[in-house]
CHARMM internal coordinates of N, CA and C (Angstrom, degrees):
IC EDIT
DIST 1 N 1 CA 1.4590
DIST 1 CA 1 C 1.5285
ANGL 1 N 1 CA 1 C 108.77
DIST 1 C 2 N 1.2644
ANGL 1 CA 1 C 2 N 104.32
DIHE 1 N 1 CA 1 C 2 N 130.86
DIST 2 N 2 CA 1.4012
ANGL 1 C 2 N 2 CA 103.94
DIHE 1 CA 1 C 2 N 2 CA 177.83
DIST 2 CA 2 C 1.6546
ANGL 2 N 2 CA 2 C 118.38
DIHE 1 C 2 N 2 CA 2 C -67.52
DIST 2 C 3 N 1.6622
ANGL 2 CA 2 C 3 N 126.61
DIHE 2 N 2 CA 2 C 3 N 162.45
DIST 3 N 3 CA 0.8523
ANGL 2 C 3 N 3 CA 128.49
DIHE 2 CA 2 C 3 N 3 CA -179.24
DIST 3 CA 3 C 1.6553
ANGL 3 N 3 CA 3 C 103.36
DIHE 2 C 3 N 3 CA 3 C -70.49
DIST 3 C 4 N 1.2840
ANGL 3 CA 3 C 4 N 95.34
DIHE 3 N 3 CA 3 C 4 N 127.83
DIST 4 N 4 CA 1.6740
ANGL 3 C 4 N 4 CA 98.09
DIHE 3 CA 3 C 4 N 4 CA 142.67
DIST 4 CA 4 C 1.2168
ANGL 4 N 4 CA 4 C 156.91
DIHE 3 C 4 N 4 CA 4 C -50.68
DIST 4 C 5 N 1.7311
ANGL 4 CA 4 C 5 N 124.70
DIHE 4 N 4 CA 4 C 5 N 118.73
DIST 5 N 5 CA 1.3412
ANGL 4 C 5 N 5 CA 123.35
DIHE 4 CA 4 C 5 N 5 CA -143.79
DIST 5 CA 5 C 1.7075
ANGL 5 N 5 CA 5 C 85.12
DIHE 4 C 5 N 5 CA 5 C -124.57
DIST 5 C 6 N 1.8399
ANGL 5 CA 5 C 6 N 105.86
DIHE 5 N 5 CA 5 C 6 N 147.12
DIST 6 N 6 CA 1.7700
ANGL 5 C 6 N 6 CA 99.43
DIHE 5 CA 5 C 6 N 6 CA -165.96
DIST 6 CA 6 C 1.8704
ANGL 6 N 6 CA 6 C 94.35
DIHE 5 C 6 N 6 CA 6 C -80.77
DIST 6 C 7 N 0.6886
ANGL 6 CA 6 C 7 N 75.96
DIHE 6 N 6 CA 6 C 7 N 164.04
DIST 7 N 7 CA 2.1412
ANGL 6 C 7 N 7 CA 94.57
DIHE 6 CA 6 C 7 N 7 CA 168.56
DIST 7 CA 7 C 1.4873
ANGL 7 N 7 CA 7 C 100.84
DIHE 6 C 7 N 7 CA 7 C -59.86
DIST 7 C 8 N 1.2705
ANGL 7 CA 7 C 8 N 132.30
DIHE 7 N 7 CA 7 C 8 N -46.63
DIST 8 N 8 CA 1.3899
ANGL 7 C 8 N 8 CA 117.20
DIHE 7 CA 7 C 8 N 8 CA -174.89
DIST 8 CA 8 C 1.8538
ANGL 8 N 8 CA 8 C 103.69
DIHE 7 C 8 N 8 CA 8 C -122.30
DIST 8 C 9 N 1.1089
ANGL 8 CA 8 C 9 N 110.10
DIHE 8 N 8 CA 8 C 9 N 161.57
DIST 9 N 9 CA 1.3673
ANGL 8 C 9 N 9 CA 119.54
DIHE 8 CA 8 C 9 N 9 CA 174.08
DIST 9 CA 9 C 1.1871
ANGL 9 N 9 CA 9 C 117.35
DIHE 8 C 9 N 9 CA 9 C -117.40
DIST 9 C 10 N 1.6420
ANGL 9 CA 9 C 10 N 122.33
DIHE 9 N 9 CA 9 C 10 N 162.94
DIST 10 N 10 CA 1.1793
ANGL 9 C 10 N 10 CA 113.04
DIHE 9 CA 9 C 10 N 10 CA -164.56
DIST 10 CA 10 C 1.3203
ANGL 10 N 10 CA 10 C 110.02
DIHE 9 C 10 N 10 CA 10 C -34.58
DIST 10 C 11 N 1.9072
ANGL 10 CA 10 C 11 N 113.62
DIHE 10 N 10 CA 10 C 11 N -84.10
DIST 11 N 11 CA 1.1703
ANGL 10 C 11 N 11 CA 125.07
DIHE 10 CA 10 C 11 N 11 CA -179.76
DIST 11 CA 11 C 1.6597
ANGL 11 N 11 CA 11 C 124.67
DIHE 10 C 11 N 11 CA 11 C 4.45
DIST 11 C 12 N 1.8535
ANGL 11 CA 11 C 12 N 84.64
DIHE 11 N 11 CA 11 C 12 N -59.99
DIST 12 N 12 CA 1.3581
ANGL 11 C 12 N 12 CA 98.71
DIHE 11 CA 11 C 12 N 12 CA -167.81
DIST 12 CA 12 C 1.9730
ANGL 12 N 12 CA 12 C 124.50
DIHE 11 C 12 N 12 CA 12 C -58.92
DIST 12 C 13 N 1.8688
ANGL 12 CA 12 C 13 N 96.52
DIHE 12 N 12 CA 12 C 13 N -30.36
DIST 13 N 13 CA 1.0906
ANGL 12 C 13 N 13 CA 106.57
DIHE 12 CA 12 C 13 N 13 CA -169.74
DIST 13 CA 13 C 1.4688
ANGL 13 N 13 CA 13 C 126.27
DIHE 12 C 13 N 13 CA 13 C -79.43
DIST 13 C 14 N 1.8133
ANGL 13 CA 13 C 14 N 93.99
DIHE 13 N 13 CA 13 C 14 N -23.97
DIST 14 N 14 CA 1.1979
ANGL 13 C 14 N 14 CA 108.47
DIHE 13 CA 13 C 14 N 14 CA 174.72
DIST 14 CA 14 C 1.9731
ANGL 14 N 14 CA 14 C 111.66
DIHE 13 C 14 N 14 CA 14 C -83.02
DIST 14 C 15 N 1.0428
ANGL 14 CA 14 C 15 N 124.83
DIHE 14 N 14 CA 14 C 15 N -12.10
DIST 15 N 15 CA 1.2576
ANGL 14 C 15 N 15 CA 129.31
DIHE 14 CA 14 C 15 N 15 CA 159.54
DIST 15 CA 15 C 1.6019
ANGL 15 N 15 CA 15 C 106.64
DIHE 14 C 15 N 15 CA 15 C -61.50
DIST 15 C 16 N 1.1268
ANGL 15 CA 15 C 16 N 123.67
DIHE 15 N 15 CA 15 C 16 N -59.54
DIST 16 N 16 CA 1.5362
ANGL 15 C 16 N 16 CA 133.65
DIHE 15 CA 15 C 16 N 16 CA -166.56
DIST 16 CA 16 C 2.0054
ANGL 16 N 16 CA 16 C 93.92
DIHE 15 C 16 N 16 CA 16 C -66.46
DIST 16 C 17 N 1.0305
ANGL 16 CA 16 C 17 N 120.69
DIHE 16 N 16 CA 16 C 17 N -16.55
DIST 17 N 17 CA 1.3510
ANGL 16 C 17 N 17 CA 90.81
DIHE 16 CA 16 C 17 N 17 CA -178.54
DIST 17 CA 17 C 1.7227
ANGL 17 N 17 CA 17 C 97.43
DIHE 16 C 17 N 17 CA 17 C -135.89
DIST 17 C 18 N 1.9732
ANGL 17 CA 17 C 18 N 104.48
DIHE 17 N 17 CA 17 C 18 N 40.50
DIST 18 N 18 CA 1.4486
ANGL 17 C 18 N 18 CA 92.05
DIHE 17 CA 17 C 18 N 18 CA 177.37
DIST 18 CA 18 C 1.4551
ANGL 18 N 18 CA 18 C 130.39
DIHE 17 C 18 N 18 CA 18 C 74.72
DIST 18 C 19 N 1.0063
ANGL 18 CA 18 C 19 N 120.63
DIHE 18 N 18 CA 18 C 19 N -8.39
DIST 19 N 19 CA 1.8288
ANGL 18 C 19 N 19 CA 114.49
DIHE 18 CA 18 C 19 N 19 CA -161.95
DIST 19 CA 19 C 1.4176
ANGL 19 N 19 CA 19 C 94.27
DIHE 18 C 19 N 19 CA 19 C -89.13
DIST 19 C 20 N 1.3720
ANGL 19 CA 19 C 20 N 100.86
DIHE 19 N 19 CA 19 C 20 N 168.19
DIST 20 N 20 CA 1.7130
ANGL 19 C 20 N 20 CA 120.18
DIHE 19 CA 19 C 20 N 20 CA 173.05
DIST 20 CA 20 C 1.5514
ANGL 20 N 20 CA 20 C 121.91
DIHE 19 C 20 N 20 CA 20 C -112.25
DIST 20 C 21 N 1.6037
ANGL 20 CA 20 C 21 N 94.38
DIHE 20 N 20 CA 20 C 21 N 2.68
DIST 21 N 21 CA 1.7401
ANGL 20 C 21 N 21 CA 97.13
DIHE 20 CA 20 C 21 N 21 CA -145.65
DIST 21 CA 21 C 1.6726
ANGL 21 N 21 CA 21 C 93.18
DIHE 20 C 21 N 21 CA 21 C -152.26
DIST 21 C 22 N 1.4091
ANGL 21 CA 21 C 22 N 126.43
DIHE 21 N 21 CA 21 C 22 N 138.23
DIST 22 N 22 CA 1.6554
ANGL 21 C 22 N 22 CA 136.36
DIHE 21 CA 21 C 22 N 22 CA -140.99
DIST 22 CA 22 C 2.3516
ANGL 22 N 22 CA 22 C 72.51
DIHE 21 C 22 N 22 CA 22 C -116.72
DIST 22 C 23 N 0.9829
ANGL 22 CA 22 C 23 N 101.38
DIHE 22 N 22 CA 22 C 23 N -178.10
DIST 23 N 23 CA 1.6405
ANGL 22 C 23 N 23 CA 121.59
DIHE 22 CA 22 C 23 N 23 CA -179.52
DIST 23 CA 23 C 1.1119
ANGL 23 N 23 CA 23 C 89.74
DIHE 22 C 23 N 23 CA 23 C 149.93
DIST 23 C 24 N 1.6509
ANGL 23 CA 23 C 24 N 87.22
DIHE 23 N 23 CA 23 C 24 N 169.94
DIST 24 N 24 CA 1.5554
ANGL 23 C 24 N 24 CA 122.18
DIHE 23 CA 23 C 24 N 24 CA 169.68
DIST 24 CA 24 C 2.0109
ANGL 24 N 24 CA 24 C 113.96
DIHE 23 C 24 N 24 CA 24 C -33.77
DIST 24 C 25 N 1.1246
ANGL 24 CA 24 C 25 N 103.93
DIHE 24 N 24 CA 24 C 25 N -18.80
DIST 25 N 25 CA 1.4883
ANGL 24 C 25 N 25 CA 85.02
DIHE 24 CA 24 C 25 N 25 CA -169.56
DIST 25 CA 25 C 1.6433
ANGL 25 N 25 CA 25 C 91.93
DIHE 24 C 25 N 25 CA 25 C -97.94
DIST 25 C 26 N 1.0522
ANGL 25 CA 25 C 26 N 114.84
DIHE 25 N 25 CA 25 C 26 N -12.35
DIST 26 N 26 CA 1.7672
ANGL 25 C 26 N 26 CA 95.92
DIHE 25 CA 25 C 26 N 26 CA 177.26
DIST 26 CA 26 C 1.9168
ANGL 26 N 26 CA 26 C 98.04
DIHE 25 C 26 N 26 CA 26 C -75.86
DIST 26 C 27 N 1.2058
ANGL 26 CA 26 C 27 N 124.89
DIHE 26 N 26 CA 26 C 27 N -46.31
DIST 27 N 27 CA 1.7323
ANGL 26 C 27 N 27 CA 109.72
DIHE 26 CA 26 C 27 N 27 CA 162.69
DIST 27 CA 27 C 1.6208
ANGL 27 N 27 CA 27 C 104.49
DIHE 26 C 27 N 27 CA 27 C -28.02
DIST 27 C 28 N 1.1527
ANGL 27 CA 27 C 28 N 111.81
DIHE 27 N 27 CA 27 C 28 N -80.23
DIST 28 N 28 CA 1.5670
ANGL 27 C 28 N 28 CA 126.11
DIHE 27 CA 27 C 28 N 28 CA -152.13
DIST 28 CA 28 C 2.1720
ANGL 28 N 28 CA 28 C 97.58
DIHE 27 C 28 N 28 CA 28 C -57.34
DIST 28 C 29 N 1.3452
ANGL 28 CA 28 C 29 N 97.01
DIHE 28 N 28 CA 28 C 29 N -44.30
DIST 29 N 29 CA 1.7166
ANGL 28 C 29 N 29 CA 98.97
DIHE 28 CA 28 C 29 N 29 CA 171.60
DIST 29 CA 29 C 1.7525
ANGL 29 N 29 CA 29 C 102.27
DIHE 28 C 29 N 29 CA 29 C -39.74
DIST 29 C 30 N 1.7892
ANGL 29 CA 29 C 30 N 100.74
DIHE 29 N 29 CA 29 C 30 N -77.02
DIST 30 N 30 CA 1.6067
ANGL 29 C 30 N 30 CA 105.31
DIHE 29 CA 29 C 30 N 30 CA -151.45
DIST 30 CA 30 C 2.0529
ANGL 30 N 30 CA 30 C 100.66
DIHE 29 C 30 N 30 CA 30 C -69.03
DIST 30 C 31 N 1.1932
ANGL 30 CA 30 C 31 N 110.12
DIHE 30 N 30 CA 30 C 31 N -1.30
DIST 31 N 31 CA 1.5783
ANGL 30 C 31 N 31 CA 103.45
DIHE 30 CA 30 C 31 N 31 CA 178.41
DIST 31 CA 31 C 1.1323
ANGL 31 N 31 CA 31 C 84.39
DIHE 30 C 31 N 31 CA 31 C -74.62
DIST 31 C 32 N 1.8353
ANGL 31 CA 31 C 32 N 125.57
DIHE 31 N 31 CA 31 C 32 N -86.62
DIST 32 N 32 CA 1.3876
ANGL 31 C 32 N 32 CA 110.55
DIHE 31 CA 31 C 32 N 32 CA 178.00
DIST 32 CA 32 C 1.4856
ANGL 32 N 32 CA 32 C 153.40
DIHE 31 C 32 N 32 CA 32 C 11.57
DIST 32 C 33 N 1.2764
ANGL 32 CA 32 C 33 N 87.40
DIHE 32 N 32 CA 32 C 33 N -81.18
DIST 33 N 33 CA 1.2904
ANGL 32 C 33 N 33 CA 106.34
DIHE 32 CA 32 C 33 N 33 CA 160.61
DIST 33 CA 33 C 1.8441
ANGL 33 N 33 CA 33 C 127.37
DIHE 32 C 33 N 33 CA 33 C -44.77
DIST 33 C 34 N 1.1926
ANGL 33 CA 33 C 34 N 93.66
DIHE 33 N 33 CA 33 C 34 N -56.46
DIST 34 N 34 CA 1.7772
ANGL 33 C 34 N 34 CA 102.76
DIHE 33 CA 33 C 34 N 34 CA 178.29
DIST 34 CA 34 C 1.7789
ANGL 34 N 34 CA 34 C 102.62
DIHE 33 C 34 N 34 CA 34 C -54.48
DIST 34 C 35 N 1.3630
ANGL 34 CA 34 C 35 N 109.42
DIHE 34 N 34 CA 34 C 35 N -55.54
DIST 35 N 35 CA 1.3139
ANGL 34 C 35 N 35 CA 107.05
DIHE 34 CA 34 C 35 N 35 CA 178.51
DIST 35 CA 35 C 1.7555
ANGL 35 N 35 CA 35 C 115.60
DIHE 34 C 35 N 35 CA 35 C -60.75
DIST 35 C 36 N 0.9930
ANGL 35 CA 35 C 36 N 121.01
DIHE 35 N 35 CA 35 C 36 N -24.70
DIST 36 N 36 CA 1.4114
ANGL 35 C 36 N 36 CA 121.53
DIHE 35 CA 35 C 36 N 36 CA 166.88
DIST 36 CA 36 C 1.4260
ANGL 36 N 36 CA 36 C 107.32
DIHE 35 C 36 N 36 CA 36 C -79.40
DIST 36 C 37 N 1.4125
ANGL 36 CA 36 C 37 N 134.89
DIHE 36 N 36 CA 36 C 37 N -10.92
DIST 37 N 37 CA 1.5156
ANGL 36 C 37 N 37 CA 117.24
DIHE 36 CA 36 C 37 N 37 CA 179.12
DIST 37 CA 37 C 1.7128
ANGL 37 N 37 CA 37 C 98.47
DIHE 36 C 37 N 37 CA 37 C -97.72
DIST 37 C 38 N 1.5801
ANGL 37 CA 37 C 38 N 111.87
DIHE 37 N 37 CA 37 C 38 N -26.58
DIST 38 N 38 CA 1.3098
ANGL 37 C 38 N 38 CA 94.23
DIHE 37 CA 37 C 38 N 38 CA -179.75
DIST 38 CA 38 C 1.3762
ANGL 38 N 38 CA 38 C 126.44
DIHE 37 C 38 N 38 CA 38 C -77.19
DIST 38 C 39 N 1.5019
ANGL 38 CA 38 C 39 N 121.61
DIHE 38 N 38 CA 38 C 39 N 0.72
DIST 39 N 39 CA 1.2852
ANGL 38 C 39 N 39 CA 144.57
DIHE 38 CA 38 C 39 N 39 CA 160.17
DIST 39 CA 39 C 1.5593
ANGL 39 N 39 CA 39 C 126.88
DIHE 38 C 39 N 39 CA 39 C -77.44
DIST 39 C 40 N 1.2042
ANGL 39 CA 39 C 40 N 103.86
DIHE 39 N 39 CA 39 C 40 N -22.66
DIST 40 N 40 CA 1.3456
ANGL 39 C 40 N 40 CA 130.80
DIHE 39 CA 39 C 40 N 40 CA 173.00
DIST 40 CA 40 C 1.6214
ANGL 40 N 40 CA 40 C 134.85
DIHE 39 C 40 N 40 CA 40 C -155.01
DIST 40 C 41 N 1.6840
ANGL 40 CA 40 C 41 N 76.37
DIHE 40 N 40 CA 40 C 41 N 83.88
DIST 41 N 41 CA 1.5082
ANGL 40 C 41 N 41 CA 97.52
DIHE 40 CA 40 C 41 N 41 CA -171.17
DIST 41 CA 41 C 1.6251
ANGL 41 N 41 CA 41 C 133.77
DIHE 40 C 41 N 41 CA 41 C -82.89
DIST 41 C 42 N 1.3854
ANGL 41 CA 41 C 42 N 116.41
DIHE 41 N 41 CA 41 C 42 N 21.69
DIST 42 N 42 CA 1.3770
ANGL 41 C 42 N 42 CA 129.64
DIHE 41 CA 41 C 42 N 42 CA 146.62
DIST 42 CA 42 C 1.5314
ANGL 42 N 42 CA 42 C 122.55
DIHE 41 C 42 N 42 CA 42 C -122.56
DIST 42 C 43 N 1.6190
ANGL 42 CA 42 C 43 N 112.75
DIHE 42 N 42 CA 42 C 43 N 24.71
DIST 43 N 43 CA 1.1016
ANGL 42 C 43 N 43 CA 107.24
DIHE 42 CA 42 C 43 N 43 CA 159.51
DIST 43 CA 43 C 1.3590
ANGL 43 N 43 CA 43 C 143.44
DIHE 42 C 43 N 43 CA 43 C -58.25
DIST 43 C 44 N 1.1414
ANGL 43 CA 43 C 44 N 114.68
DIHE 43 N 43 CA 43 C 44 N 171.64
DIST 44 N 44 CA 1.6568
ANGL 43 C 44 N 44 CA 114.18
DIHE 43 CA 43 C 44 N 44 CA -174.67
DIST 44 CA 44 C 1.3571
ANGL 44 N 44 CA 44 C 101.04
DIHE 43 C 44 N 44 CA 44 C -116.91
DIST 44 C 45 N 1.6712
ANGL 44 CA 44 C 45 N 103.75
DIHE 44 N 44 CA 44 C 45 N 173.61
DIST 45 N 45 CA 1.6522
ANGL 44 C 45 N 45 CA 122.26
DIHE 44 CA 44 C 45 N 45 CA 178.61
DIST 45 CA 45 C 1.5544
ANGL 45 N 45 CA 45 C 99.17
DIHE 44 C 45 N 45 CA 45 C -79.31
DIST 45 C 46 N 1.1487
ANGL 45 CA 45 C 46 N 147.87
DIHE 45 N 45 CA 45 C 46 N -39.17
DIST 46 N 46 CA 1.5508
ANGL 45 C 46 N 46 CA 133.55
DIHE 45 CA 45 C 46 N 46 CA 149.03
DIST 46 CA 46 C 1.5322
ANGL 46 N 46 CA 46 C 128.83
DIHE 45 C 46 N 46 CA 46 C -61.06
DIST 46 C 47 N 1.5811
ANGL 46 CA 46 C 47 N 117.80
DIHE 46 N 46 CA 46 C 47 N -8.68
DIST 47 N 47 CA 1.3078
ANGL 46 C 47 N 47 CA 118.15
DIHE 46 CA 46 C 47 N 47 CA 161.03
DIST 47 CA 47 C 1.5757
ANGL 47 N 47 CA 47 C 105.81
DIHE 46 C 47 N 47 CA 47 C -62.56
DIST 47 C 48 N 1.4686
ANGL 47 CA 47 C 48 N 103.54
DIHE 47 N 47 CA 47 C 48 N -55.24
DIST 48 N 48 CA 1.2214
ANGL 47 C 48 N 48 CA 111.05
DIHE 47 CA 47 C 48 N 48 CA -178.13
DIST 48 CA 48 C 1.3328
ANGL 48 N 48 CA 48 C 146.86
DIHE 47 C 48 N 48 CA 48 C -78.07
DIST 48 C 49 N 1.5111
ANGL 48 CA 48 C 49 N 107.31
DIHE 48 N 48 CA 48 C 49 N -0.20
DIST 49 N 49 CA 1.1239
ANGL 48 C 49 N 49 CA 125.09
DIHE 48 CA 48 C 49 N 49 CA 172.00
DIST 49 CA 49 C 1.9401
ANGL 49 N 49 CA 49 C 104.28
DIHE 48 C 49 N 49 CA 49 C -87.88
DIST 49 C 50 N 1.2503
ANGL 49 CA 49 C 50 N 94.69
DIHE 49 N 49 CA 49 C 50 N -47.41
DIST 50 N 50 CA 2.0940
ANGL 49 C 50 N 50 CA 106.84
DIHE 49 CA 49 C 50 N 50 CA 172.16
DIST 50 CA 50 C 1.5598
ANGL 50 N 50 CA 50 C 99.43
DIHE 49 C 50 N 50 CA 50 C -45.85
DIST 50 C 51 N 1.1493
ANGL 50 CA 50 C 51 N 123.06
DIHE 50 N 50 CA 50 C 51 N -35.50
DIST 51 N 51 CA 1.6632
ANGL 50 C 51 N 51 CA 123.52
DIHE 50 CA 50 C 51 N 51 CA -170.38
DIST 51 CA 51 C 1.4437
ANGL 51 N 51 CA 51 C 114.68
DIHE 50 C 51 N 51 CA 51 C -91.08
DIST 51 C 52 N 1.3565
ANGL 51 CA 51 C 52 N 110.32
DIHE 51 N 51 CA 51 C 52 N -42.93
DIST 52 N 52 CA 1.5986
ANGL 51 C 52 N 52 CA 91.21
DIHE 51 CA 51 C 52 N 52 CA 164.92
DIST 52 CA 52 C 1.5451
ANGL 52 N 52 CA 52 C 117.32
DIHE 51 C 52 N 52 CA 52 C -78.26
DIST 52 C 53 N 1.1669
ANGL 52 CA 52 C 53 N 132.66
DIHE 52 N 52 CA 52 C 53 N -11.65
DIST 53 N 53 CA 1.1715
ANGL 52 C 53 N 53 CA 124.43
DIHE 52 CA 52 C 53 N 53 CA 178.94
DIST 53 CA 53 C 1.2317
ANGL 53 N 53 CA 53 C 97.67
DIHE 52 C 53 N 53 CA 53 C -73.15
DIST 53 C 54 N 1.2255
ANGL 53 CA 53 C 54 N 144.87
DIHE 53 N 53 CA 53 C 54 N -58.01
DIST 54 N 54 CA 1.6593
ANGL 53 C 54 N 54 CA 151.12
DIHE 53 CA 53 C 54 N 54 CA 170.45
DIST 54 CA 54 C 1.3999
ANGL 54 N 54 CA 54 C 103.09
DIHE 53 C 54 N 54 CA 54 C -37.50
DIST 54 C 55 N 1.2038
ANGL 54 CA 54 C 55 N 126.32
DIHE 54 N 54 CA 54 C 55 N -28.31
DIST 55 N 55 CA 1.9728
ANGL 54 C 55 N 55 CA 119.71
DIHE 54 CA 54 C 55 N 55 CA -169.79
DIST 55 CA 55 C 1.7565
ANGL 55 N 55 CA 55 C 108.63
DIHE 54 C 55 N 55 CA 55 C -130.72
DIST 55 C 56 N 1.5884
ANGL 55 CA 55 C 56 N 90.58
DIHE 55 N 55 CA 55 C 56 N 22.06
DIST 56 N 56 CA 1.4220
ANGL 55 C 56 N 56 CA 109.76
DIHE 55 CA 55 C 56 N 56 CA 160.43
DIST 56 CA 56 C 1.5040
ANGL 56 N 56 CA 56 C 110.03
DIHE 55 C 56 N 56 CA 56 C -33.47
DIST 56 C 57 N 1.0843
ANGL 56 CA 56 C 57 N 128.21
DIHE 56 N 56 CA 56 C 57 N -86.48
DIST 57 N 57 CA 1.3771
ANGL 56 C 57 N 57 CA 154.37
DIHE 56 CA 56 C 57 N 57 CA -150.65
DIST 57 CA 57 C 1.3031
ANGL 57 N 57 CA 57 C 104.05
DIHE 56 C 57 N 57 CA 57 C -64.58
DIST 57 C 58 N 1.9200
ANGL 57 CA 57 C 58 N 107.45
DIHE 57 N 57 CA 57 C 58 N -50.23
DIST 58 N 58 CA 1.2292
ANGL 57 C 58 N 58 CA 100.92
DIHE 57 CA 57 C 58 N 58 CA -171.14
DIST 58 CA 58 C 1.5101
ANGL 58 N 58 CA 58 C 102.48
DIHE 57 C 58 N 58 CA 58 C -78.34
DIST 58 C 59 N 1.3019
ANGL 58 CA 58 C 59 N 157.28
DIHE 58 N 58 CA 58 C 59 N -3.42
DIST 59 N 59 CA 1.5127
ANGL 58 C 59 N 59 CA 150.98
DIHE 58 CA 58 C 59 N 59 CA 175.13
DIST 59 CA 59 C 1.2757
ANGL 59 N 59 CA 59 C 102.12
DIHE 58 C 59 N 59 CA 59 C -94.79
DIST 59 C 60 N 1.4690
ANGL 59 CA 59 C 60 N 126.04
DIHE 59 N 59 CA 59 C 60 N -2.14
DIST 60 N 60 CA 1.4838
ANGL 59 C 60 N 60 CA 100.93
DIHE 59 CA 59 C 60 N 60 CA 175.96
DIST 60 CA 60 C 1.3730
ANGL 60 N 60 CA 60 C 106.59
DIHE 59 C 60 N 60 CA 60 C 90.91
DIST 60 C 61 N 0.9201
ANGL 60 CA 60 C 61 N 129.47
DIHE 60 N 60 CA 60 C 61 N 21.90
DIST 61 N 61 CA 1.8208
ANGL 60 C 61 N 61 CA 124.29
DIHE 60 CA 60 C 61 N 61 CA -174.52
DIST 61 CA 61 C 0.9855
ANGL 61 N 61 CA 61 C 105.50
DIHE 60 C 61 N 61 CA 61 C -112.12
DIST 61 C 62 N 1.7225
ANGL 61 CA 61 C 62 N 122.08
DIHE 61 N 61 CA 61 C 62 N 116.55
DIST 62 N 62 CA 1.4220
ANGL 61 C 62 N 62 CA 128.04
DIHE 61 CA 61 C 62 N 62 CA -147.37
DIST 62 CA 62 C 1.0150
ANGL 62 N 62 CA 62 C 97.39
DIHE 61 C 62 N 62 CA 62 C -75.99
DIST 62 C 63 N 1.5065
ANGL 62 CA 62 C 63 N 131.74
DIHE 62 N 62 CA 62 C 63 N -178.20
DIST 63 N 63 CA 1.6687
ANGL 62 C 63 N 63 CA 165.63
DIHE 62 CA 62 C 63 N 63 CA -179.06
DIST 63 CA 63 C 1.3093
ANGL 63 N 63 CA 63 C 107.30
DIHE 62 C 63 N 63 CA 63 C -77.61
DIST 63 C 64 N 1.3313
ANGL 63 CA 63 C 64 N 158.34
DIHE 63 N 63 CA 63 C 64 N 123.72
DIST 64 N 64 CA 0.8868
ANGL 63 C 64 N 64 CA 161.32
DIHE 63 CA 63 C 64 N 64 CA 89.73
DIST 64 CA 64 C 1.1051
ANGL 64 N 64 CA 64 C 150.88
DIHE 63 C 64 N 64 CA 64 C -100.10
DIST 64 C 65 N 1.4271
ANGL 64 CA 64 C 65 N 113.61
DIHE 64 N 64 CA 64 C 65 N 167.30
DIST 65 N 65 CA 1.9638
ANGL 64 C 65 N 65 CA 98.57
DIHE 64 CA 64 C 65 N 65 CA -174.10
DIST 65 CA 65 C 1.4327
ANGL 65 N 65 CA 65 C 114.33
DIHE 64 C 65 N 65 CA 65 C -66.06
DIST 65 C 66 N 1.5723
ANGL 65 CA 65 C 66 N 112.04
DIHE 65 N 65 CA 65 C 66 N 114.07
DIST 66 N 66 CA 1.3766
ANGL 65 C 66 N 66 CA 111.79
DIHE 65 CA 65 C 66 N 66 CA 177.29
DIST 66 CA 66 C 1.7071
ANGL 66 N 66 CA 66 C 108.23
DIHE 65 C 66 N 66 CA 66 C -88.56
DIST 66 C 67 N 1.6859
ANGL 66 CA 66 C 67 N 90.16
DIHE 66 N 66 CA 66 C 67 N 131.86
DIST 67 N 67 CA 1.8319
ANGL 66 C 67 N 67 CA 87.96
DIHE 66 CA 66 C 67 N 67 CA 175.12
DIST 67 CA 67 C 2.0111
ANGL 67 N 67 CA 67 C 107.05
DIHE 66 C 67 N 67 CA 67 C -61.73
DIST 67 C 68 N 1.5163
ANGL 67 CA 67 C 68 N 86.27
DIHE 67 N 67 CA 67 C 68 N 140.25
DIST 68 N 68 CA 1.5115
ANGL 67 C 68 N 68 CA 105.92
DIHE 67 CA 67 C 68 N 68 CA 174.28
DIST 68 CA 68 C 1.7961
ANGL 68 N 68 CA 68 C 110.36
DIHE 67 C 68 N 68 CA 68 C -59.75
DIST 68 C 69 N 1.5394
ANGL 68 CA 68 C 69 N 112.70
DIHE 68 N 68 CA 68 C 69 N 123.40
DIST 69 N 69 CA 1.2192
ANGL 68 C 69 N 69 CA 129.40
DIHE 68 CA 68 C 69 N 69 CA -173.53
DIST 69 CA 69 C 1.7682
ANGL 69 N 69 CA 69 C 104.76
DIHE 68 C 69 N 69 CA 69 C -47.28
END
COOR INIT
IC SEED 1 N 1 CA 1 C
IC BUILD
């Protein structure tokens, strides 16, 4: 079985919450994340986008103005 790749990538994550700039919390984001797909293994890229926005705070993923959906 091939290794597992997360639903979003850095790039991607830092788009979803606005940022300009990669750090330690995009590590602590995509660890997250992996452990939430191996818990939920027919999730989607909007499951998973709803979940890091919810565990925002707790990964450390700073505050910023997110563009309106």
């Amino acid at each position: 079985m091939p290794p597992q790749r997360p639903l979003l990538n850095g790039n991607e994550i830092q788009k979803l919450f606005g940022l300009q700039k990669g750090g330690k919390y995009l590590k602590n984001a995509l660890n997250g994340l992996m452990a939430w797909q191996f818990e939920h293994i027919n999730g989607q890229v909007e499951d998973a986008k709803a979940w890091l926005i919810g565990q925002q705070e707790r990964l450390g993923i700073p505050f910023e103005r997110r563009e309106p959906n």
